[in-house]
C-alpha positions as CSV (number, residue, x, y, z in Angstrom):
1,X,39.7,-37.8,-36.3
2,X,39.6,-36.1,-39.8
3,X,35.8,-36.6,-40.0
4,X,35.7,-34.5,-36.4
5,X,37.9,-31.7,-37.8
6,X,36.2,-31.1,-41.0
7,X,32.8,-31.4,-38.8
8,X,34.3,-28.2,-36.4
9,X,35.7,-26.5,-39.8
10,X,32.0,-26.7,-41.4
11,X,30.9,-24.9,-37.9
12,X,33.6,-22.1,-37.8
13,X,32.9,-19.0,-38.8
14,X,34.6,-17.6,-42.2
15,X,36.8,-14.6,-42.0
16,X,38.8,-15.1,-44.3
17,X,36.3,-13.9,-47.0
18,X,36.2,-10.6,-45.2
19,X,39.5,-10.4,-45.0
20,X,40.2,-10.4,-48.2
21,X,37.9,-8.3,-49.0
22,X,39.6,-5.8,-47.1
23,X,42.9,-6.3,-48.6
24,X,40.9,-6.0,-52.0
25,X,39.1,-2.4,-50.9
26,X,42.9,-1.1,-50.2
27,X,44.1,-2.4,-53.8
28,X,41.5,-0.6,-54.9
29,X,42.3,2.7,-53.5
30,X,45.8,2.2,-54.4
31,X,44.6,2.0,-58.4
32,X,42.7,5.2,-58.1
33,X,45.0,7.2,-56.2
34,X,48.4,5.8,-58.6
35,X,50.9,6.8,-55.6
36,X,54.0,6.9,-57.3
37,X,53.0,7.1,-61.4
38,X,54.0,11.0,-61.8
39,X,57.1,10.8,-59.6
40,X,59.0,8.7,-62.0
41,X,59.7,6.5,-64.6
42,X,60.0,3.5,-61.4
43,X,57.2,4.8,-60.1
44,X,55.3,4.6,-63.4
45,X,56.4,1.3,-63.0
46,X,55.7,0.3,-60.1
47,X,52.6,2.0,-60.2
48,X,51.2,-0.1,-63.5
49,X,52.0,-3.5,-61.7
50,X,50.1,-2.3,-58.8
51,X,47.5,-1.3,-60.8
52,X,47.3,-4.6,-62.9
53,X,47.1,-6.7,-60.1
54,X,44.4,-4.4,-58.6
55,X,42.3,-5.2,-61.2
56,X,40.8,-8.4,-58.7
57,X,39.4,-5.9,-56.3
58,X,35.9,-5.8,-57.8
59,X,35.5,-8.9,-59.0
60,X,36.3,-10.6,-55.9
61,X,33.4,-8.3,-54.2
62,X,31.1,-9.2,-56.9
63,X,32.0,-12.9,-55.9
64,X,31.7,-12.9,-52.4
65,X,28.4,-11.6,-52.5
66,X,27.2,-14.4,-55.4
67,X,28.7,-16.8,-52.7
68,X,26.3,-15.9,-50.0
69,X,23.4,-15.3,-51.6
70,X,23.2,-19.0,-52.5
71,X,22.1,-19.5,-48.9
72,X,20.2,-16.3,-48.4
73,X,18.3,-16.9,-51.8
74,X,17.3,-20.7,-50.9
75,X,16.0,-19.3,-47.6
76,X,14.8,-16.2,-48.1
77,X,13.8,-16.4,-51.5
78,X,11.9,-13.2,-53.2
79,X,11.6,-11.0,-49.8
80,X,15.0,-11.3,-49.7
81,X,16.1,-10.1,-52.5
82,X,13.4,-6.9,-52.7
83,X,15.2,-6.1,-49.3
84,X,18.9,-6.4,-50.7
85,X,18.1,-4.8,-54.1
86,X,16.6,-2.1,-52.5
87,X,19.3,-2.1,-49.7
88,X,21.3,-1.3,-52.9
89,X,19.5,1.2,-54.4
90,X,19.0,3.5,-51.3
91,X,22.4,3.3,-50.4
92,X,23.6,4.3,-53.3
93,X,21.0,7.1,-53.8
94,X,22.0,8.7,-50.5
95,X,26.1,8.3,-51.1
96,X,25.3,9.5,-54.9
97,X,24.1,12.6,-53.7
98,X,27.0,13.3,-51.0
99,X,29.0,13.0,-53.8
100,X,27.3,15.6,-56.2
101,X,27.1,17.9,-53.7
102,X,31.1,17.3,-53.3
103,X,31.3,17.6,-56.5
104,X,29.2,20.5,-57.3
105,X,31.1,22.6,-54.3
106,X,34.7,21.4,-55.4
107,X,33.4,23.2,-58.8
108,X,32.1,26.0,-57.2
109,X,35.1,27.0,-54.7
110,X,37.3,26.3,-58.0
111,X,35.2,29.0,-60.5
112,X,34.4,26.0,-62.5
113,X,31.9,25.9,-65.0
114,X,29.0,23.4,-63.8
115,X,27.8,20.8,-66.8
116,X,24.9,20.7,-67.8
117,X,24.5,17.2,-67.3
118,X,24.8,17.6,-64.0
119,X,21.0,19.2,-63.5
120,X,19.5,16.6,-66.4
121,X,17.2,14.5,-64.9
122,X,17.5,11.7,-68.0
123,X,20.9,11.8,-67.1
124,X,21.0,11.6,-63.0
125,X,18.1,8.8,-63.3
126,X,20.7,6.6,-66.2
127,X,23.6,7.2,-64.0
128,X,21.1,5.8,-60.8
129,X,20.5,2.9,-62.4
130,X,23.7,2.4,-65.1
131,X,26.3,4.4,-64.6
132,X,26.9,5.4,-60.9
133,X,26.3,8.9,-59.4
134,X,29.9,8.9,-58.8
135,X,32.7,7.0,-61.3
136,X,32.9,4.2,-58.9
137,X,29.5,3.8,-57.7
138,X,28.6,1.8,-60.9
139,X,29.4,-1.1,-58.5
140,X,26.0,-0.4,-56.9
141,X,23.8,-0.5,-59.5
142,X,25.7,-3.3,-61.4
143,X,25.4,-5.4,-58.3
144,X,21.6,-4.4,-58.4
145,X,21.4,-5.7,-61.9
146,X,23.7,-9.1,-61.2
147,X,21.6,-10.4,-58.3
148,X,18.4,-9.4,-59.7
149,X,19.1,-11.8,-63.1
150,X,20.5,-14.5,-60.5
151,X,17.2,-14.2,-58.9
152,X,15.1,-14.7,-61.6
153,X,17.7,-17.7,-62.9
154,X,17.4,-19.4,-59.7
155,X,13.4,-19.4,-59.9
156,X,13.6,-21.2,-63.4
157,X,16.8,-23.3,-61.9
158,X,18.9,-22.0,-64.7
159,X,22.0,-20.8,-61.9
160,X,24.4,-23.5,-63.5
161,X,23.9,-22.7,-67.7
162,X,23.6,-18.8,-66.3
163,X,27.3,-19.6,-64.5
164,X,28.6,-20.6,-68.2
165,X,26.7,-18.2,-69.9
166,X,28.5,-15.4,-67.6
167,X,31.7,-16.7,-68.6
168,X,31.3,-16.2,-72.1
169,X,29.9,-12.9,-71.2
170,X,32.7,-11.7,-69.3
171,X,35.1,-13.3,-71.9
172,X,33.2,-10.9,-74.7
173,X,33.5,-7.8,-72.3
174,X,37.5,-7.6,-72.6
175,X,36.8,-6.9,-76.6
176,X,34.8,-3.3,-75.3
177,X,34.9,0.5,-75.1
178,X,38.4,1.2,-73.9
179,X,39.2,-3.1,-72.5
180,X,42.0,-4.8,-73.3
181,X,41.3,-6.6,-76.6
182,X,39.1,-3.5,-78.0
183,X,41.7,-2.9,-81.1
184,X,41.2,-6.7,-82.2
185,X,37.3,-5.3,-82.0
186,X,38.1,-2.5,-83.9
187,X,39.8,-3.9,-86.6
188,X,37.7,-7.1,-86.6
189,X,34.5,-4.7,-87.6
190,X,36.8,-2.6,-89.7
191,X,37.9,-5.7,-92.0
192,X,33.8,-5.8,-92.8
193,X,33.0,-2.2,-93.2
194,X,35.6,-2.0,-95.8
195,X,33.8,-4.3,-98.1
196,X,30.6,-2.8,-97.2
197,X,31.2,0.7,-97.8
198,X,31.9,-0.6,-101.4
199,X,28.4,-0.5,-101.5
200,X,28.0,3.0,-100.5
201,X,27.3,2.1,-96.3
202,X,29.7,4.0,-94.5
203,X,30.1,1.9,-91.7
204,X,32.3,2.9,-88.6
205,X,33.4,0.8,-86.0
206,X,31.6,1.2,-82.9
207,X,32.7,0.1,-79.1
208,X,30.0,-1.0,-76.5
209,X,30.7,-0.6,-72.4
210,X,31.2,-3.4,-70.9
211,X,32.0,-2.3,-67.3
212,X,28.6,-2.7,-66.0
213,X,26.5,-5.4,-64.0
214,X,26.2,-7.6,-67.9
215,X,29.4,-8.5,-68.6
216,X,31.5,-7.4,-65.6
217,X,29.3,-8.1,-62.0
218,X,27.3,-10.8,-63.6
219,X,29.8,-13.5,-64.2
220,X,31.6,-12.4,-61.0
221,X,28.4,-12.9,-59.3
222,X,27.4,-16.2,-60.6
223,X,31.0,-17.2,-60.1
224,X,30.8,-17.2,-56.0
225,X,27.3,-18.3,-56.2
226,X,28.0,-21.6,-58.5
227,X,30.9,-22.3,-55.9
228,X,28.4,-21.9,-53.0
229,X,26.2,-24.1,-55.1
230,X,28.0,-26.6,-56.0
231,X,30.9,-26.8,-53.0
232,X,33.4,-26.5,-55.4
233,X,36.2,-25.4,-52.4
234,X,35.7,-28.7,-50.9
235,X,36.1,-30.8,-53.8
236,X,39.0,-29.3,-54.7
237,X,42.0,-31.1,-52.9
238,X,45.0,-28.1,-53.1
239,X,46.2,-27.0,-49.6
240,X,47.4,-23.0,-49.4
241,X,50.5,-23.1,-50.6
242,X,49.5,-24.8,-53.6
243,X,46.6,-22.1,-53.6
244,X,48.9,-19.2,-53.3
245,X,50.9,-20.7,-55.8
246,X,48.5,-20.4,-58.5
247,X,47.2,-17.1,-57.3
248,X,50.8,-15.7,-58.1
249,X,51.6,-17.6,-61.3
250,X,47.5,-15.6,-62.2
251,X,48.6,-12.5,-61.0
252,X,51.6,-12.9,-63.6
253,X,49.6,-13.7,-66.0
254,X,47.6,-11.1,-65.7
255,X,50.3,-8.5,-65.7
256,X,52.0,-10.5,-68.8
257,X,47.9,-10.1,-70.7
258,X,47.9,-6.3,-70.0
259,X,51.7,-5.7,-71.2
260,X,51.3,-7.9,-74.4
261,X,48.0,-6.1,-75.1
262,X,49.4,-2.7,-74.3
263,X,52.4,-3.6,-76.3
264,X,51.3,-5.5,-79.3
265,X,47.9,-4.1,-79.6
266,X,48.2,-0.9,-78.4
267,X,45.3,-1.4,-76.0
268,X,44.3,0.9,-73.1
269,X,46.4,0.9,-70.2
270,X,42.8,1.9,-68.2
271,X,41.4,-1.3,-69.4
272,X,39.0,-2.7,-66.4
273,X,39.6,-6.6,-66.5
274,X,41.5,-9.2,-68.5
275,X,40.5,-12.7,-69.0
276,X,43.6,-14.3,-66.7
277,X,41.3,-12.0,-63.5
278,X,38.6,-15.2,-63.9
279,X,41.0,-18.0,-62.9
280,X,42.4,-15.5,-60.2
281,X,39.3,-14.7,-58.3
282,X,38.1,-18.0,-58.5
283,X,41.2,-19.8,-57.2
284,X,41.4,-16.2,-54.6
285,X,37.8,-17.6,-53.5
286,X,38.9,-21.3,-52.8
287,X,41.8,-20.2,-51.2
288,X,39.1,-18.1,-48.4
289,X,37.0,-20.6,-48.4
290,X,39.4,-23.5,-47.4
291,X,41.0,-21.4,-44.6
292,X,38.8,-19.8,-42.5
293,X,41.3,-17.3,-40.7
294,X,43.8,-16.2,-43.5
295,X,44.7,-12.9,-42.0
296,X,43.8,-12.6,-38.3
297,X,45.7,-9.8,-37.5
298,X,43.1,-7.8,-40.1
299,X,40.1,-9.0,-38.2
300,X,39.3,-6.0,-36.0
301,X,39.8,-3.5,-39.6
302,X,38.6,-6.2,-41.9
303,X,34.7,-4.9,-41.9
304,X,35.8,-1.3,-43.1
305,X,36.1,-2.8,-46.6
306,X,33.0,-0.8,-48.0
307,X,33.6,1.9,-46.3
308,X,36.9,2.0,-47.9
309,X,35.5,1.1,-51.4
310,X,32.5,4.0,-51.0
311,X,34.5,7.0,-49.6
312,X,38.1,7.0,-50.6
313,X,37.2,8.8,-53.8
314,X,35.7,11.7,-50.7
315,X,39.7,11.2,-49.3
316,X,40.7,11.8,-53.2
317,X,38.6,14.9,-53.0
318,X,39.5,16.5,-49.6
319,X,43.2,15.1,-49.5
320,X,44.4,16.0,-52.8
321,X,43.1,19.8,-52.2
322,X,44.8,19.9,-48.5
323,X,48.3,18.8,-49.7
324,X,48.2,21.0,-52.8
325,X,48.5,23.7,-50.9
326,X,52.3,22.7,-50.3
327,X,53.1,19.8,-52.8
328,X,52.1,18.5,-55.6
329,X,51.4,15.2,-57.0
330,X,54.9,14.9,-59.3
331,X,56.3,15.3,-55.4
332,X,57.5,12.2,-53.7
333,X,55.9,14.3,-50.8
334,X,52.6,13.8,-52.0
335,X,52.9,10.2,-53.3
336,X,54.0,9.3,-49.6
337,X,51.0,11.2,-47.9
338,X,48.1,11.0,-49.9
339,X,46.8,7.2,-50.0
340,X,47.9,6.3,-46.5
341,X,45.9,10.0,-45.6
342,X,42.9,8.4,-47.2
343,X,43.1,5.0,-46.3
344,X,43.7,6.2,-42.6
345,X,40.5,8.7,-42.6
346,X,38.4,6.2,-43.2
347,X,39.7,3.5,-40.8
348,X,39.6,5.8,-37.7
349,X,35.5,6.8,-39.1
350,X,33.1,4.8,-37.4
351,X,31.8,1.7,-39.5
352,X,27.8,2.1,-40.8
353,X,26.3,-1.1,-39.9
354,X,23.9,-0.7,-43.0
355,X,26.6,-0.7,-45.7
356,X,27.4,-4.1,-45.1
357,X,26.5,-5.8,-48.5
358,X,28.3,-9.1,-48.8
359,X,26.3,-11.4,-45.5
């Protein structure tokens, strides 16, 4: 009998994985649009733990994505991945450019003064393929970058020490540009310049980014891939309340790592990931993986999840404008309205069949 069930399991389609996607794409908007931070000091509050424990949102994209490409790169092999890289690539060319022509009118309308950046062509073609034509399009092309190094690891059958390798990676990223550990960077490099500007080298200490597909998709990426790989979710004999158990005591941790590091180290309270986020998002994975319907009643909304990650910023945009006109955002007016306005929006828009990344 439990041979037969875990025969039907192997043949029933996941949606979990979608699901929490979903629910991650919603965290994600509530971190950008910080509902109740300026109302507040309890909304400040509140508004930081939401925050912290939004921090998974991305990472567990990144892993989804590593998870199926397992199967789609052992099958498909270099055609499909020239299709999804430039599946990538084009979509985020074409959302890029809505969003700089938001962007560009928003300054407009507002008597703004356009940057020049904005018309540099060195610049738009390093945002294309680095930064993001919009803040939060650097998913895109960090994605781009992540699957293309998986690629090339999995022709040389490196996936497993490229799994460890990301680890480390990610590990090193929570010491850059604005992350959580970047003072013990700082004062690390510091301790040395100070015994080589004895000799006349004035040394400064310098950050590096680390939000990008190197250190923050890659690792994520290999992370859903290795489990893929290796069928880590059914060697691994928790059942979901023992899952959801360790997804909580993570997501304390992770809110205990930002507030020590804020705290003690004065770190940035914009920092992008922490190390605690790696045991979460892979224990966030097993838990989807094990049980194939988590969430059914988010099944019919559970494929908006990239729409939802590509144009809430638009809501941000168009939202934000509308209710200024009455409110403002220190108003427990606007908190109320203004993500569920967004969120909304782009539930009721019809889904684009093309954005769908993850399958």
């Amino acid at each position: 009998v439990i041979i037969k069930i875990k025969i039907l399991r192997s043949f029933m389609p996941n949606k979990s994985l979608n699901q929490i996607k979903f629910i991650a794409s919603i965290f994600v908007v509530l971190l950008h649009t910080s509902m109740f931070r300026y109302v507040n000091q309890t909304g400040f509050v509140f508004d930081y733990i939401v925050d912290t424990i939004a921090r998974f949102g991305v990472p567990i994209f990144f892993s989804i994505s590593g998870y199926f490409l397992y199967s789609k790169y052992r099958d498909g092999g270099k055609k499909y991945w020239l299709n999804y890289v430039k599946k990538i690539l084009w979509l985020h060319l074409w959302v890029g450019f809505i969003y700089q022509v938001a962007v560009l009118t928003e300054i407009k309308l507002k008597g703004g003064i356009v940057p020049p950046s904005f018309f540099d062509s060195m610049h738009i073609i390093n945002s294309f393929l680095y930064g993001g034509l919009h803040t939060h399009l650097w998913y895109l092309s960090s994605l781009a970058f992540a699957v293309t190094v998986l690629f090339i690891a999995s022709r040389f059958k490196l996936e497993k020490p490229l799994f460890y390798i990301g680890l480390i990676l990610n590990i090193i990223g929570t010491f850059g540009n604005t992350e959580i550990y970047a003072p013990i960077s700082y004062n690390t490099q510091m301790f040395f310049f100070k015994f080589f500007n004895h000799f006349g080298l004035h040394l400064s200490p310098t950050g590096f980014p680390s939000r990008n597909g190197f250190f923050f998709a890659l690792p994520y990426v290999m992370m859903g891939y290795f489990i893929a790989q290796t069928k880590l979710h059914e060697k691994i004999n928790l059942n979901k309340n023992k899952l959801f158990g360790l997804i909580s005591l993570f997501i304390l941790l992770q809110i205990t790592e930002r507030s020590a590091a804020v705290l003690l180290l004065k770190s940035s309270q914009g920092s992008n990931f922490f190390i605690s986020t790696l045991p979460l998002v892979f224990f966030i994975m097993i838990l989807g993986l094990k049980e194939t319907d988590l969430f059914p009643k988010l099944n019919s909304i559970s494929g908006k999840s990239l729409n939802i990650y590509l144009w809430h910023p638009m809501g941000m945009i168009i939202f934000a404008n509308i209710l200024k006109t009455f409110t403002n955002e220190k108003e427990i007016l606007f908190s109320l309205l203004f993500t569920p306005l967004i969120i909304a929006s782009i539930l009721f828009f019809p889904s684009f069949k093309k954005l769908k990344l993850a399958k």
